[in-house]
N, C-alpha and C positions, 0 to 999 in steps of 0.2 A: 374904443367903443365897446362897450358890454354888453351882450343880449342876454335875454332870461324866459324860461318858459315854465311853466306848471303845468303839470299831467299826473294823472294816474298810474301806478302802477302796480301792478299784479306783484303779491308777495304771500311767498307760502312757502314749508320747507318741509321737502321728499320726505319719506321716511327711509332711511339706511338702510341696505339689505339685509345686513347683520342683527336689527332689531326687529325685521319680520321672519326670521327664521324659527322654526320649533321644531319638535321631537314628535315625531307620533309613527304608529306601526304602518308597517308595510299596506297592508289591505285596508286603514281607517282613512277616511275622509278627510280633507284636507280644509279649515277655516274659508269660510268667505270673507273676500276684504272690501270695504267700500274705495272706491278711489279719491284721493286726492285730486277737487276742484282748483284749478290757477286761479279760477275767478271769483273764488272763496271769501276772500282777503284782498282788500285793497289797499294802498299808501296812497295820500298827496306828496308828491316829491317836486321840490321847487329845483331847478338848474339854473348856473350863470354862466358864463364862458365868452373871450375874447379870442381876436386872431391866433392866441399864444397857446391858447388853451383851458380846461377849465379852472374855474377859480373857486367854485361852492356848489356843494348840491346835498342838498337839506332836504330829510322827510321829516312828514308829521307822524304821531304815534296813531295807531289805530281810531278812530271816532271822534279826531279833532279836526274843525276845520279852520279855514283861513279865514282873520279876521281883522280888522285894523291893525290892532294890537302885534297881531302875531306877524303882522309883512314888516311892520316899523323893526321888531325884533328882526328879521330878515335882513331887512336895509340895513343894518347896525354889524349884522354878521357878516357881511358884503363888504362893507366898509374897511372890516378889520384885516379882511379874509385878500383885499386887492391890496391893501399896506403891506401886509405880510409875504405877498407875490410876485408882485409888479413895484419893487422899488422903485425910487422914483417918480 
C-alpha cells in the first residue's frame, strides 16, 4: 500500500554570516537589515511513502501549480520511482 500527500512548504534560504559581515569604524553605525520571512516563499511538494519507507517526494518550481497534466507526469514518476525500489 502507498500513501501520498501534497502540502505546502515553506522555502527560503538564510543568509550566511560570512556574507553579512563588513568593515566599518568603531563609532559609525551599523546597516539596518530587513529579516528574512519563512513565509516569503512557498513550494507545492507532492510525498509518497510505504511501510518501508519513502519512495518520492517531488516539488513544484515556484508559481506552478497542480494540474492534470502535471499529477499524470507524477503518477509516471511513482511508477518508475516504486520499480526502482521495491523489486519485485
Amino acid at each position: 500500500m502507498v500513501t501520498g500527500d501534497k502540502s505546502w512548504f515553506h522555502h527560503f534560504e538564510p543568509e550566511m554570516k560570512q556574507k553579512s559581515v563588513e568593515w566599518h569604524h568603531l563609532h559609525s553605525p551599523s546597516k539596518k537589515k530587513a529579516k528574512t520571512v519563512p513565509s516569503a516563499a512557498k513550494v507545492m511538494g507532492t510525498v509518497f511513502w510505504d511501510a518501508e519507507g519513502l519512495i518520492l517526494v517531488e516539488f513544484l518550481e515556484p508559481g506552478q501549480t497542480i494540474t492534470a497534466a502535471r499529477s499524470v507526469q507524477t503518477l509516471h514518476k511513482l511508477c518508475h520511482a516504486l520499480c526502482d525500489k521495491r523489486l519485485g
